[in-house]
Phi, psi and omega in degrees: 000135150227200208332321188279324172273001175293324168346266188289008178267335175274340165264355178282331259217304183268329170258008155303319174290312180308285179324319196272323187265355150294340201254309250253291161309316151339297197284336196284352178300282198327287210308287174339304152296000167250336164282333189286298183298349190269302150347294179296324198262319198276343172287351173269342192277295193285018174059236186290310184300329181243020160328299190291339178285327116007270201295313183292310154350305188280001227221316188286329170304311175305322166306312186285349182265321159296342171278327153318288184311316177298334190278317199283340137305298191302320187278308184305291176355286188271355163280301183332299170325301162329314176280305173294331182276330157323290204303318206283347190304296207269034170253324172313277212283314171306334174280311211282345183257328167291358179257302166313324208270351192248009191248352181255349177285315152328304194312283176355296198292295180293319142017291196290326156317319178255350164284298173320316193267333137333328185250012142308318175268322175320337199262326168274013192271299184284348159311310165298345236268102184309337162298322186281323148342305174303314202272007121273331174268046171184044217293105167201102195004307173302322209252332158316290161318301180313298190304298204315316198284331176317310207278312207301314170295325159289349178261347196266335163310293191250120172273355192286354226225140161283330179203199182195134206223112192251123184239149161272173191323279224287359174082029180269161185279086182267341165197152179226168164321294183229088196292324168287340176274329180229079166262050160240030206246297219255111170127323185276141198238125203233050174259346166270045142298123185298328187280325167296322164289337171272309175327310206294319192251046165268142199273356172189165172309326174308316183253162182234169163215171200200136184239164183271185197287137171235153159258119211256127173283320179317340212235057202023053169063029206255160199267126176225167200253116157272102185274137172211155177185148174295134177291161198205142176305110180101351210102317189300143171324326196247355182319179191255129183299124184244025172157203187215143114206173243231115199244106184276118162289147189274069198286329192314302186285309173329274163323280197327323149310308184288337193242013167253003180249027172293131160321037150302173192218124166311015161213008153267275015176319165275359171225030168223130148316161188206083206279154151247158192217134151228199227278036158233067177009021182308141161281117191246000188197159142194118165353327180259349183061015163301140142056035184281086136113001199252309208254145174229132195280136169269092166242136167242131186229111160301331207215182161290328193204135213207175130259175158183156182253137178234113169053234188261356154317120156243138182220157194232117174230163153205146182245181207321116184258004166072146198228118176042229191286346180257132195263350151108144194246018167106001193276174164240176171247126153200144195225147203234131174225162179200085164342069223295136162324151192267125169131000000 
C-alpha cells in the first residue's frame, strides 16, 4: 500500500476500532441492566428487608442507561467525524497522487522532445553532408558509394538510429548506411511516401518533417520515428532540391527506456502503467510492452496536462511541450496506476 493510501486505511482502522469497543460497551450496559432487573425482582421477593437492595439495584439501572445514551452519542459523534476525515483523506491522497502522476507523465514527455529534437537537427545537418550531396548532383556508382560508406560512419557514431536512407528526385534509394543489413533498401523507390513527399516539399534546409512511429517493412518491420528534409544543390539552404533524406530513429529501444525509467517505487511499479501516446492516442511506448502501434488509450484531456480518475484508475498526462525548434506532434505522457485494494 501506499503512503496516500495508508491515509484512509488508518482512519478505517480507528472506526473500526471505535466501533468494536462501542458494540463492546453495548453489551456490557445489557448485561448490566439484566442484572439490575434481576436485583429488582429478588428485592421485591424479599419485602421490606430487600428495600435498601432495590434502590441500588435501581441506581444501576440509571447508571446503565446513561451509559448507553452516551455510548450511542459517542457512535454518531464519531461516525460523522469519521466520515469526514474519510472524504477529506481521499479528496488528499486524489490530489496528491494525480498531480504526480501528471508531473511524472510530463517528465516522460518531455524527455522523448529533446531526444527528438536532436534528431531534427540531425537531419538538416547530414543533409548538407558533400557525400550526400555528391551522390545526387554527379550521380555514379562511385559518388553512390561514397555517400552510402558516409552514412555508414554516421551511423556507427549516432546509435540511436536503424538506418539513413539518401533518395533522388524520381524517389529510388541511391544509398543508404547498412546495405548488408536491409539489402532490399538501395534501389527501392519511395516516391510515393509521406516522408519523401514532405522532404520534397520542404521550402528550405531550415526545414524538416518529422512523422509518427511506423513500422518499415524495408528495415525488417522494425518501429521507427522518421526525420526528413530535402538534399539541396550545394548544400545552401536555399538550393534547389535534388533528392530527400530520410533518417529512422531506433524507435523501441529508446522509447522503451524512457517509460520504464519513470521514478516509481518497486511496488508501485506492479500496478502502474506507463504510456507515450500520439495525437490520435495510438500507444506508441508502454512500460509493460503491451498494445504498441495496436491498442488506442481512452485518454480524455482536459489541459496540456492534467489527472483524472476512470473507475478504480487514476491516470496523469501531459502533452507535448515541444523543445527549442521541434514543436513536437501532438503526443502525451501518460501514466495509469490502479490502485490495489486493501485488505
Amino acid at each position: 500500500m501506499t503512503q496516500p493510501e495508508r491515509i484512509i486505511e488508518l482512519s478505517r482502522q480507528v472506526s473500526d476500532v471505535a466501533e468494536s469497543k462501542i458494540n463492546e460497551i453495548n453489551t456490557i450496559t445489557r448485561e448490566t441492566r439484566i442484572l439490575a432487573l434481576n436485583a429488582l425482582i429478588e428485592s421485591a421477593r424479599a419485602g421490606e428487608s430487600g428495600r435498601g437492595f432495590g434502590v441500588v439495584a435501581n441506581e444501576v439501572k440509571t447508571i446503565s442507561d446513561r451509559i448507553t445514551q452516551i455510548s450511542r452519542q459517542l457512535s454518531s459523534e464519531l461516525a460523522g467525524a469519521i466520515a469526514e476525515l474519510v472524504s477529506l483523506g481521499q479528496g488528499l491522497v486524489h490530489q496528491v497522487r494525480g498531480q504526480r502522476l501528471s508531473d511524472l507523465a510530463f517528465n516522460m514527455i518531455e524527455i522523448i522532445d529533446r531526444n527528438l529534437y536532436e534528431r531534427s537537427c540531425d537531419v538538416r545537418w547530414w543533409a548538407t553532408d558533400a557525400a550526400a550531396v555528391d551522390a545526387l548532383a554527379s550521380p555514379s556508382v562511385e559518388s553512390a558509394a561514397h555517400a552510402s560508406q558516409r552514412l555508414g560512419v554516421i551511423l556507427n557514431a549516432y546509435t540511436v538510429y536503424l538506418d539513413l536512407w539518401i533518395a533522388d528526385a524520381s524517389g529510388r534509394v541511391v544509398a543508404s548506411g547498412r546495405p548488408q543489413k536491409y539489402p532490399k533498401v538501395l534501389g527501392s523507390n519511395v516516391a510515393n511516401t509521406a516522408w519523401f513527399k514532405a522532404a520534397m516539399a520542404t521550402s528550405s534546409g531550415d526545414d524538416y518533417a518529422a512523422f509518427d512511429v511506423e513500422r518499415l517493412a524495408l528495415l525488417d518491420n522494425a518501429q521507427v520515428a522518421t526525420y526528413t528534409t530535402a538534399i539541396r544543390e550545394g548544400g545552401a539552404a536555399d538550393g534547389k532540391p535534388l533528392g530527400a533524406l530520410g533518417i529512422f530513429f531506433d524507435w523501441q529501444p529508446q522509447a522503451q527506456a524512457i517509460v520504464q525509467g519513470s521514478q516509481l517505487s518497486a511496488e508501485e511499479r506492479s500496478f502502474t502503467r506507463c504510456l507515450l501516446l500520439d495525437a490520435q492516442h495510438r500507444i506508441i511506448a508502454a512500460s509493460d510492452g503491451q498494445g504498441i502501434l495496436t491498442e488506442t488509450f481512452p485518454l480524455v484531456p482536459k489541459d496540456k496536462t492534467g489527472y483524472f480518475a476512470d473507475g478504480g484508475r487514476m491516470i496523469g498526462y501531459a502533452l507535448t511541450p515541444g523543445y527549442e525548434t521541434y514543436r513536437g506532434l501532438g503526443w502525451y505522457g501518460a501514466i495509469v496506476q490502479t490502485v490495489p485494494a486493501a485488505g
